[in-house]
C-alpha positions in Angstrom: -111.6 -28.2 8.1 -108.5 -25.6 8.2 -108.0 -21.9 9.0 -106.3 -20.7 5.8 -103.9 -17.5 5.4 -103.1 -16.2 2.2 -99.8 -14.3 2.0 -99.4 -10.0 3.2 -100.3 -8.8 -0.3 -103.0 -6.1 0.4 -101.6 -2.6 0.8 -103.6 -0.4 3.2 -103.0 1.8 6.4 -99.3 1.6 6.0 -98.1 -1.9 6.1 -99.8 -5.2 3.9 -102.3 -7.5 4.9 -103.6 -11.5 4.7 -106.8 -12.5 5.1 -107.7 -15.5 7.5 -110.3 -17.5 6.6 -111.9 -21.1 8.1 -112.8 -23.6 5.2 -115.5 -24.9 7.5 -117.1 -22.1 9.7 -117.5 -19.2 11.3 -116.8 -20.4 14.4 -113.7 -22.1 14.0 -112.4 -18.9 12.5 -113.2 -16.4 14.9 -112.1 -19.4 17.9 -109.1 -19.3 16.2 -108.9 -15.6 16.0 -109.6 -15.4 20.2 -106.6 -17.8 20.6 -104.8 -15.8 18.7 -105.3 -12.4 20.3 -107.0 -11.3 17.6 -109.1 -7.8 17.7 -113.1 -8.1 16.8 -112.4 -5.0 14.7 -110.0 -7.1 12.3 -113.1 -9.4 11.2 -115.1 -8.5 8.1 -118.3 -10.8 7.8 -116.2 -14.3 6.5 -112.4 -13.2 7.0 -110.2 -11.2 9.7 -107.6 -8.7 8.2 -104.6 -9.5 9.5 -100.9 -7.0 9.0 -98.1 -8.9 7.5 -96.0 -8.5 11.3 -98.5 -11.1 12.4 -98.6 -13.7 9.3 -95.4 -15.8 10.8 -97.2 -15.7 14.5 -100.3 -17.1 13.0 -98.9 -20.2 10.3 -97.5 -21.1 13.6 -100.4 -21.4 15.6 -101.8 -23.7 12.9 -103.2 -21.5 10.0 -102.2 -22.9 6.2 -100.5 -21.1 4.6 -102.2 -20.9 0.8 -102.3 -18.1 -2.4 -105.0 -15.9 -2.4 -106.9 -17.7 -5.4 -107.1 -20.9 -3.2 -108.2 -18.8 -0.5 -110.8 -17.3 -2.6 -111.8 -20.8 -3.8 -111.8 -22.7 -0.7 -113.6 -19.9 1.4 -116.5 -20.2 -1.9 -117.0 -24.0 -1.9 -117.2 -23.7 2.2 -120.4 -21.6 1.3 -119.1 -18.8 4.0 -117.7 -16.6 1.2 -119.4 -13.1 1.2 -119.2 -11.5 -2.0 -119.0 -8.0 -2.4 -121.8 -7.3 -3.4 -123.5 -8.8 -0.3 -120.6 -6.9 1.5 -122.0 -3.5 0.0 -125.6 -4.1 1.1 -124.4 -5.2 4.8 -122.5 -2.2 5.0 -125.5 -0.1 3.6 -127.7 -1.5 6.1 -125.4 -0.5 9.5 
């Protein structure tokens, strides 16, 4: 069981992103994300969005460090992995 961080690589709003993930549940993730100071806002369904000024802050409050493809990976075999086309339809529907 981990929370896992993939590097700032995603461009948007001005500055890059990571995603954080948990490798176990939903609720280790967004407990982490409440330790952390994290805003509700940043969470989208199985990750929060996180800007790259906070990456260093959160590796040191215990989240892995990991590429993106194991991200992708290890959030799939945990079975919490939305895809996006399940994204799409949950967005559809609020």
């Amino acid at each position: 069981m981990a929370v896992l961080i993939d590097p700032p690589l995603w461009p948007r709003h001005g500055t890059v992103w990571s995603h954080l993930v948990s490798d176990a549940s939903i609720d280790e993730l967004q407990a982490f994300a409440r330790h952390a100071g994290l805003p509700e806002r940043a969470f989208d369904l199985d990750h929060y969005d996180v800007p790259a000024e906070r990456y260093d802050e959160l590796v040191a409050l215990g989240a892995e460090p990991v590429d993106a493809r194991l991200l992708v990976r290890r959030l799939a075999a945990s079975g919490l992995r939305v895809t996006p086309r399940e994204r799409r339809a949950r967005r559809s529907l609020g």
